[in-house]
Phi, psi and omega in degrees: 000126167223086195319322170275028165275139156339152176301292176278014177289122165215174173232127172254128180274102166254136139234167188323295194313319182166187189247139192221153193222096156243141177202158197245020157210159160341275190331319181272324178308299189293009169259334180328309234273280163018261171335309188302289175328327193268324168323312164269008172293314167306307187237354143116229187264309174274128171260161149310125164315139153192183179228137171241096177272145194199127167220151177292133126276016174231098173297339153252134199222086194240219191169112152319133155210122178285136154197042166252026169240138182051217190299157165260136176292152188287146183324295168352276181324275173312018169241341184262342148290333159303291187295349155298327162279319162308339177269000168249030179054034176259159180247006178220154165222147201226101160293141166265137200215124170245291226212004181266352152267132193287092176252126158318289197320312199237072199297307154354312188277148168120020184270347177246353165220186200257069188315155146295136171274152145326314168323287204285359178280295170335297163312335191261306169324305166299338167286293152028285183310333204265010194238023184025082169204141196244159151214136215233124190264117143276098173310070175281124174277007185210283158286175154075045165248044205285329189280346157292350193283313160295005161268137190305356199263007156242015178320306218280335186252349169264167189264128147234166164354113157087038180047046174236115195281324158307003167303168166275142200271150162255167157355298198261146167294157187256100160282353170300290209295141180290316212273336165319294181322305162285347157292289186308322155297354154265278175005270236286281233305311215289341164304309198304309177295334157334286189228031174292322159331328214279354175119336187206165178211133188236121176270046186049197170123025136293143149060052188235010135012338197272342171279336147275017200233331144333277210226157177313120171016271217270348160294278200298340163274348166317300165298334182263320173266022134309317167302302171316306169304341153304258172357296186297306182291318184296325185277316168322327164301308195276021175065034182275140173263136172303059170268000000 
């Protein structure tokens, strides 16, 4: 142990006699182990004598995975991609979540696809945890609502065609509406409670085109960043960062 190293910093030592690891927390020991691991992956039962010193210049090191297209992976899987990431040291993983998480406020959604319980996002955080990798979900809260759009129970919560509610519904939420406004503020708490540990939340804010296409410029940033700002104040309470 060598307390004025870095958290994840560590130095690995091969010499004749045997392998020495100094880190000054657990977290640089398991990338220590890591490396060691990649080593013999490399050269077979004998590694090279060497000194490996290694700390991030990136303190977050992550990796996006969409699994709102087709099948969703099974709890397994998403556990054997945590440890595939921890062994290439990244620490955060970010699921993109449309319509795959199982939100009590909107029990409807998630009807074209195989939603995640809390339950089982949880279990996968506390594994997660033990492989130092954090998950931060992006929740889009505004576009890429298209497969709920087609269900009747959110006709009501969508933009449609010409601003006609007998339009064809698009993609995106009509956030003018309060009762919108108070669906997407139950969504983020039950997020919160979730992934609230890792510090953050990234609340989408892609593929919302329908507002400009909707209403004038400066009408759709009005809306659109009103949304946001809500959101930022919401997470903000809860001592959360905005991504």
């Amino acid at each position: 142990l060598d307390p004025s190293m870095g958290r994840e910093q560590y130095r690995l030592t091969v010499a004749p006699q045997g392998v020495d690891v100094t880190a000054s927390t657990p977290e640089g020991a398991y990338y220590a182990l890591c490396t060691l691991s990649q080593m013999f992956q490399l050269h077979g039962e004998e590694i090279p004598c060497c000194v490996v010193e290694d700390y991030p210049s990136m303190p977050i090191r992550g990796f996006t995975d969409d699994i709102s297209r087709g099948q969703i992976s099974t709890l397994d899987h998403f556990k054997s991609i945590i440890r595939r990431l921890s062994r290439i040291k990244c620490n955060l993983y970010m699921p993109y979540i449309e319509d795959v998480l199982q939100f009590r406020c909107i029990p409807e959604s998630g009807k074209f696809s195989d939603p995640m319980s809390p339950q089982e996002w949880k279990e996968l955080i506390a594994y997660a945890k033990g492989y130092y990798v954090s998950i931060v979900p992006i929740i889009n809260t505004l576009g890429h609502w298209d497969k709920n759009a087609s269900l009747q129970a959110f006709q009501d919560y969508v933009l449609h065609e010409g601003d006609d509610p007998k339009g064809a519904p698009l993609s995106a939420l009509d956030v003018r509406k309060q009762d919108v406004q108070d669906m997407v503020h139950a969504m983020v708490e039950e997020a919160v409670e979730i992934f609230g540990e890792a510090g953050a939340l990234h609340v989408g804010g892609d593929e919302a085109a329908s507002y400009t296409r909707l209403f004038p410029k400066d009408e759709a940033a009005r809306y659109y960043n009103g949304h946001f700002r809500r959101l930022y104040e919401q997470l903000k309470a809860h001592g959360l960062q905005t991504m």
